[in-house]
C-alpha positions as CSV (number, residue, x, y, z in Angstrom):
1,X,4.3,0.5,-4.5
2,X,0.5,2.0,-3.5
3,X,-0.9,-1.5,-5.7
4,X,1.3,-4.1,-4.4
5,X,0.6,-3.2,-0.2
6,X,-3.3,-2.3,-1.2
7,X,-2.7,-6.7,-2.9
8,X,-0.5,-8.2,-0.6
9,X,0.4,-6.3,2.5
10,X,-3.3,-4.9,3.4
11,X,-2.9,-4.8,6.9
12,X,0.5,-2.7,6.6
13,X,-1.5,0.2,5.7
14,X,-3.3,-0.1,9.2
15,X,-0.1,1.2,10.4
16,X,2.3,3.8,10.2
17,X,6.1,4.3,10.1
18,X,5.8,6.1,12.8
19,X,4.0,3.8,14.8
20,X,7.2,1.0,14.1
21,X,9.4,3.2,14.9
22,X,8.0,3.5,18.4
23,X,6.8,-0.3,19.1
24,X,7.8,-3.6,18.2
25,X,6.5,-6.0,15.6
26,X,7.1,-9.8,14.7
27,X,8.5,-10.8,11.1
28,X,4.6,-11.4,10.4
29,X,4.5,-7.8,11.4
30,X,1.9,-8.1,13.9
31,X,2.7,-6.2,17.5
32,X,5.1,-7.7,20.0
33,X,2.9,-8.4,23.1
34,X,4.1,-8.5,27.2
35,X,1.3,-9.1,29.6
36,X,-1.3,-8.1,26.8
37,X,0.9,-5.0,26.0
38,X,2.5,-3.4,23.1
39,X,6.6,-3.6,23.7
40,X,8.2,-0.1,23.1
41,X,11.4,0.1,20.9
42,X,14.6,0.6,23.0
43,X,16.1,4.0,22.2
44,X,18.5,3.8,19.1
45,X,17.1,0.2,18.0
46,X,17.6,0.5,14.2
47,X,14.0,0.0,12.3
48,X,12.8,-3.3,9.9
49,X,12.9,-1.0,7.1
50,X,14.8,-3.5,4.8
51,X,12.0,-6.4,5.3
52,X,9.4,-3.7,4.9
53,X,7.1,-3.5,1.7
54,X,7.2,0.2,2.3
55,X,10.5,0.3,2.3
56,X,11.5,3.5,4.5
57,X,9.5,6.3,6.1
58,X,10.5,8.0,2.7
59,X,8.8,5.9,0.3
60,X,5.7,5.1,2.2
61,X,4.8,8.9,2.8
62,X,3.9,9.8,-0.6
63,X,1.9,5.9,-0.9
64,X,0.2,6.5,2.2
65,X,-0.9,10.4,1.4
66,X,-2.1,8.8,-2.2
67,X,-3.4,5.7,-1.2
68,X,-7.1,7.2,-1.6
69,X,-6.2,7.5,-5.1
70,X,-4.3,4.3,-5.8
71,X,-7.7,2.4,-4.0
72,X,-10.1,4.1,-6.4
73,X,-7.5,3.7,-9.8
74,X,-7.3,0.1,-8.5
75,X,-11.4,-0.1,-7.9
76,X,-11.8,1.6,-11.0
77,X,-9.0,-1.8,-12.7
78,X,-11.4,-4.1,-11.9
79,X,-14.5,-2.5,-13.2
80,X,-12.6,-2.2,-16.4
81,X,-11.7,-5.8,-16.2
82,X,-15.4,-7.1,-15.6
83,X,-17.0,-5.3,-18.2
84,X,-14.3,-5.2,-21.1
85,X,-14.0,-1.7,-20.5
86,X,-17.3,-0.4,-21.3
87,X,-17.6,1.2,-17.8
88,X,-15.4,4.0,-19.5
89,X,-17.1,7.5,-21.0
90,X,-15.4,8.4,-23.8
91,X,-13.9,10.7,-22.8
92,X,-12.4,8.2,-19.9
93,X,-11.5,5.3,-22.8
94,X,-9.3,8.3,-24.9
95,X,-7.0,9.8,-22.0
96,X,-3.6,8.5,-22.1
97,X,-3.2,9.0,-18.3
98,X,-5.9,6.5,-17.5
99,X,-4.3,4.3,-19.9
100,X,-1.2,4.2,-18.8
101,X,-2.0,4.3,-14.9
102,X,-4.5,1.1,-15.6
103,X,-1.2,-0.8,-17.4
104,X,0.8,-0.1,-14.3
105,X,-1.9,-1.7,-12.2
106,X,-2.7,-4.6,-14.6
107,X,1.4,-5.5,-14.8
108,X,1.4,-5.4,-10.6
109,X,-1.7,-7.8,-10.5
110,X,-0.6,-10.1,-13.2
């Protein structure tokens, strides 16, 4: 999830559940404005969670306490990509975590 708001949703990651759960925000999720003001959400207003990338408070948590990691695995894809991999030590090209974590990002991007 990390890969596909760092791609497609950047500025979601600006904010946080927390902060939609307290104002409002258009479909294009950009603030809902009054006289130059943010609106508040009325008291028991139910969330956009289902039209969320995030997808609930739930799911975004562990994304948005990673997402330092998921920027550089993603930085570190497209180093990989422009030099065929020879960015890699050795010891980087033969660990199957790497591997497999540069696979997930490659199959998001594609």
């Amino acid at each position: 999830m990390g890969v596909k708001l760092l791609l497609f949703h950047p500025q979601l990651l600006k904010r946080s559940c927390q902060q939609c759960q307290t104002w409002l925000f258009d479909e294009k999720h950009q603030p809902i404005l009054r006289g130059g003001r943010p609106v508040r959400r009325p008291s028991g207003s139910p969330t956009p969670c289902w039209s969320c990338p995030k997808k609930s408070p739930a799911h975004s948590r562990g994304c948005e306490r990673d997402m330092q990691r998921i920027s550089q695995t993603l930085e570190l894809y497209y180093q990989v990509r422009a030099t065929a991999g020879r960015c890699l030590s050795e010891c980087e090209a033969a660990d199957p975590r790497l591997a497999r974590n540069l696979a997930i990002v490659d199959a998001v991007v594609r």
